[in-house]
C-alpha positions in Angstrom: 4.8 -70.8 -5.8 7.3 -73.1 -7.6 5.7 -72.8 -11.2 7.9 -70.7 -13.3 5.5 -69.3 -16.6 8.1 -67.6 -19.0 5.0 -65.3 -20.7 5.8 -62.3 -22.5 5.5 -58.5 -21.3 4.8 -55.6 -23.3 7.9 -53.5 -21.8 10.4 -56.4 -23.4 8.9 -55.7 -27.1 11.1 -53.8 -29.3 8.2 -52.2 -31.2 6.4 -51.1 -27.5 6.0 -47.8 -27.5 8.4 -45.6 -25.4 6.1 -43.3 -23.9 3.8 -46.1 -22.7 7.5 -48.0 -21.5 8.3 -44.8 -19.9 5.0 -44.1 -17.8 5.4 -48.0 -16.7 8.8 -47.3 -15.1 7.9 -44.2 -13.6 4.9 -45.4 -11.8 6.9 -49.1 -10.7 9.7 -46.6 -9.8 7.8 -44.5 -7.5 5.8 -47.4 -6.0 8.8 -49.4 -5.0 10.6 -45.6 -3.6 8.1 -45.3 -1.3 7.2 -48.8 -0.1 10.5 -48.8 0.4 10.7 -52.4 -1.3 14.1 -53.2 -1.0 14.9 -51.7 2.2 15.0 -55.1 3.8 18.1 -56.5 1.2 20.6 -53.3 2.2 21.8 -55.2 5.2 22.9 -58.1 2.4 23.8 -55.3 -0.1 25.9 -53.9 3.0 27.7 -56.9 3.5 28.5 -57.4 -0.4 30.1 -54.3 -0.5 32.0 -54.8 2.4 33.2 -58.5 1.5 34.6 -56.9 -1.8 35.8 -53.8 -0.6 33.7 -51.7 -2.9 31.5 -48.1 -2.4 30.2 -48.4 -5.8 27.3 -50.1 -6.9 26.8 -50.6 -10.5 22.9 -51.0 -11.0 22.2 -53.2 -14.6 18.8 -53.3 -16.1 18.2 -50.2 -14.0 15.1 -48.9 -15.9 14.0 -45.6 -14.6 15.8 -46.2 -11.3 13.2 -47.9 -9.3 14.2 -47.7 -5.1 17.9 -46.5 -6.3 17.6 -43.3 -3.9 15.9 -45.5 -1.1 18.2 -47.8 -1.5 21.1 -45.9 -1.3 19.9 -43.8 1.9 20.0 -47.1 3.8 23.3 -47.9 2.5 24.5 -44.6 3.6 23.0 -45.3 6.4 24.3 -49.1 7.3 28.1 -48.7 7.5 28.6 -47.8 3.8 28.4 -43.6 4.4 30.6 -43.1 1.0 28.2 -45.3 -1.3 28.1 -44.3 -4.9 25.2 -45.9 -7.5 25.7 -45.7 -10.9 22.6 -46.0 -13.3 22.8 -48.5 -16.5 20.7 -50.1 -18.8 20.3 -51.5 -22.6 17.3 -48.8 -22.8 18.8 -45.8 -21.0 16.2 -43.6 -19.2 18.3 -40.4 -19.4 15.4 -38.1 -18.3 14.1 -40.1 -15.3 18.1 -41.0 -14.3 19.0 -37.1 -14.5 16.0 -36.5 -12.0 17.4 -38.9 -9.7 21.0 -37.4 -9.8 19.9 -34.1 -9.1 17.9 -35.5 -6.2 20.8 -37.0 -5.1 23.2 -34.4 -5.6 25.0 -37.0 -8.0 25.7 -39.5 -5.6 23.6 -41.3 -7.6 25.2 -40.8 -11.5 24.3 -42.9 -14.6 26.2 -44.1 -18.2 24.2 -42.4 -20.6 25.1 -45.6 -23.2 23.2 -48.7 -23.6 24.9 -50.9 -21.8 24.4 -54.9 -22.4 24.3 -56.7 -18.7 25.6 -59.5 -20.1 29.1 -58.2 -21.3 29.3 -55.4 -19.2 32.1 -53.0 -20.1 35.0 -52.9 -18.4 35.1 -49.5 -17.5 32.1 -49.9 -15.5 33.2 -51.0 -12.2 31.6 -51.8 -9.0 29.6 -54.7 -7.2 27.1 -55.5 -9.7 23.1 -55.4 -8.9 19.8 -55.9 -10.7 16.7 -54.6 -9.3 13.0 -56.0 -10.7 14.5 -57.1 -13.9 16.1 -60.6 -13.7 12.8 -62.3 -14.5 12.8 -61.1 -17.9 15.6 -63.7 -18.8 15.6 -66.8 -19.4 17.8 -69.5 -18.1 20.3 -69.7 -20.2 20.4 -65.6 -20.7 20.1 -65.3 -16.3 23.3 -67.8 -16.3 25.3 -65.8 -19.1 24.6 -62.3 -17.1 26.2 -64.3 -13.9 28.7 -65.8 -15.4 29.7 -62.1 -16.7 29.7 -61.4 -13.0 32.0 -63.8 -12.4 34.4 -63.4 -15.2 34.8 -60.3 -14.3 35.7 -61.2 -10.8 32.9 -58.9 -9.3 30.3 -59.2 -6.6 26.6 -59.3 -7.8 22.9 -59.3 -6.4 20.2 -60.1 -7.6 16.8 -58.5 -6.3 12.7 -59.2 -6.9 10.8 -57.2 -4.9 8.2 -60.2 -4.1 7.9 -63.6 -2.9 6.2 -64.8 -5.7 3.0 -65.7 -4.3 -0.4 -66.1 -6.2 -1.8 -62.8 -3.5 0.8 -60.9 -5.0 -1.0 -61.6 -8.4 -4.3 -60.6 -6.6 -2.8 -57.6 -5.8 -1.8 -57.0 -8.9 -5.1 -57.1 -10.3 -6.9 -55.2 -8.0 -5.2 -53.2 -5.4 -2.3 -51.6 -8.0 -4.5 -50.3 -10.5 -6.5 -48.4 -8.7 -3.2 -47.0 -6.5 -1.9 -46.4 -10.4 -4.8 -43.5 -10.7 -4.7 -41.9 -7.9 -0.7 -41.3 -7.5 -0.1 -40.7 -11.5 -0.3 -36.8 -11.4 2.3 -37.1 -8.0 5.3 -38.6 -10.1 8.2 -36.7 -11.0 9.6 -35.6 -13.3 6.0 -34.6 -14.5 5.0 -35.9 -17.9 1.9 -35.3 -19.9 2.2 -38.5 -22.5 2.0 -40.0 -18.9 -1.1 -38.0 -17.9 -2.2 -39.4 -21.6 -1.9 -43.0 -21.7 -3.0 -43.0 -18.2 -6.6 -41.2 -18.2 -7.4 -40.5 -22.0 -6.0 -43.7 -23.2 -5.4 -45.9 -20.4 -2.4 -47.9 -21.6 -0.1 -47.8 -18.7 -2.3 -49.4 -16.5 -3.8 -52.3 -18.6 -0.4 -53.0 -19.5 1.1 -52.5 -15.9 -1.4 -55.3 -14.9 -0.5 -57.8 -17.4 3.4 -57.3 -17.1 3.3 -57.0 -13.1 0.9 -59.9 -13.0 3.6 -62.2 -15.6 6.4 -61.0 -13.7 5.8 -63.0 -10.6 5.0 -65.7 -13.2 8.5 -65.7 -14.6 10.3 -64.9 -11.0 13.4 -67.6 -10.3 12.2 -69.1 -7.0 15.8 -69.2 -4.4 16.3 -72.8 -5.3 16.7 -71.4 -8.9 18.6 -68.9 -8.2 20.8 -70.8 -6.9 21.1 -73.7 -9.9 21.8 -71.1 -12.1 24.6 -69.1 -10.2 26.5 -72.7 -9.5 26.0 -73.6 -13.2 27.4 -69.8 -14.3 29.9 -70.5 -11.8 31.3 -74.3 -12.8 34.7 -73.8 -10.7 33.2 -72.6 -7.4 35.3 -69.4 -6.9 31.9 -67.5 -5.3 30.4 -67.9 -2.5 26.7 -67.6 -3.4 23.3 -67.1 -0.9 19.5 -67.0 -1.9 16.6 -67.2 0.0 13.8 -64.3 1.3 13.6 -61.6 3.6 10.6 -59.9 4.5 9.2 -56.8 5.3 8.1 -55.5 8.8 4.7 -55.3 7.5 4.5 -58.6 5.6 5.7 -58.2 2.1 9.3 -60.4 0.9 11.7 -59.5 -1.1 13.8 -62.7 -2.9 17.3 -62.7 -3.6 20.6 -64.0 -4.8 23.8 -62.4 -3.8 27.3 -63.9 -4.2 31.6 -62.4 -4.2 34.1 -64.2 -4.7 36.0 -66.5 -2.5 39.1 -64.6 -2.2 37.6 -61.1 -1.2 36.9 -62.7 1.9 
């Protein structure tokens, strides 16, 4: 699918409410934990961190932490034993993100400040990735958030866990919701506003479906991915790399990756 739709989802509203936000990152964090979504971009992460000498990866937009801890198991895993992630994000999920440390025995920490991706502190170091979340910008905003990237001299990857394909929006209508029900009272930390808005007053999942449905709308093909990171990066100190890889069982994953020249 080529068409890029920039529709609105509810999650991006400033006046959406947090305990609906919060049930929609918990579910989308324990779907993609154990589909093990990204497991099929670590080898790319892998190399990243190896290209830049770096252990630490510094998630942005990280919501509630969605496939962090899978993630970082098959980092561990694939010649990175030492890897660290640290949780951030303009709406921090403290509660969720404390979960996942403790799970992790804090190999997996968080900044408990918002932290905007595209001016990223300097304090926060480490090669830079965004998980699910690089659809919600535009053009203009996805360029400025690379460009920080590269001012910053950093390594960074971006990471949709599809292949934007109109089944995926099938599946999103059908197949999800009904997954949505039956898992709701497995996810942890256990929430009763989630228990709420899921089976009293169904909220989470109507708005699950339209946001999951308009992210694959608003998903940066590779070719995209690409204009964008050559545009954020005007001298051509990065080498950059996009394209899909796919699951053993069918699904893809899309991605951009990039470091800079000199690290290699």
């Amino acid at each position: 699918m080529k068409l890029r739709l920039h529709l609105f989802e509810f999650e991006d509203q400033s006046w959406f409410p947090n305990a609906v936000r919060a049930g929609m990152m918990d579910y989308l964090r324990f779907m993609i934990t154990h589909l093990h979504t990204y497991r099929p971009i670590v080898p790319l992460l892998a190399e990243g961190l190896r290209r830049t000498g770096q252990t630490q990866v510094l998630e942005l937009c990280a919501g509630a932490g969605g496939g962090t801890e899978d993630v970082l198991r098959a980092l561990r895993a694939e010649l990175v034993p030492e890897a660290q992630i640290t949780l951030t994000d303009l709406y921090p999920q403290p509660a969720a993100w404390r979960h996942i440390e403790a799970q992790t025995q804090g190999a997996i920490r968080f900044a408990p400040e918002a932290v905007n991706a595209l001016e990223v502190p300097a304090g926060l170091s480490g090669f830079r990735a965004v998980f699910s979340a690089f659809h919600h910008f535009r053009p203009a905003v996805g360029e400025a958030l690379l460009r920080d990237a590269v001012r910053a001299g950093t390594g960074i990857g971006v990471f949709e866990g599809a292949g934007k394909h109109w089944a995926e929006i099938l599946l999103a209508l059908t197949v999800l919701p009904v997954a949505q029900l039956l898992i709701t009272p497995f996810i942890r930390p256990f929430s009763l506003s989630r228990l709420f808005f899921t089976y009293l007053v169904p909220l989470i999942p109507l708005f699950t479906i339209w946001d999951g449905c308009v992210s694959i709308l608003r998903m940066y093909p590779p070719e995209q991915l690409l204009a964008l990171a050559h545009r954020a990066d005007t001298a051509g100190q990065y080498t950059w790399q996009a394209g899909k890889v796919r699951h053993a069982w069918g699904p893809e994953v899309t991605y951009l990756i990039g470091w800079p020249k000199s690290a290699q």
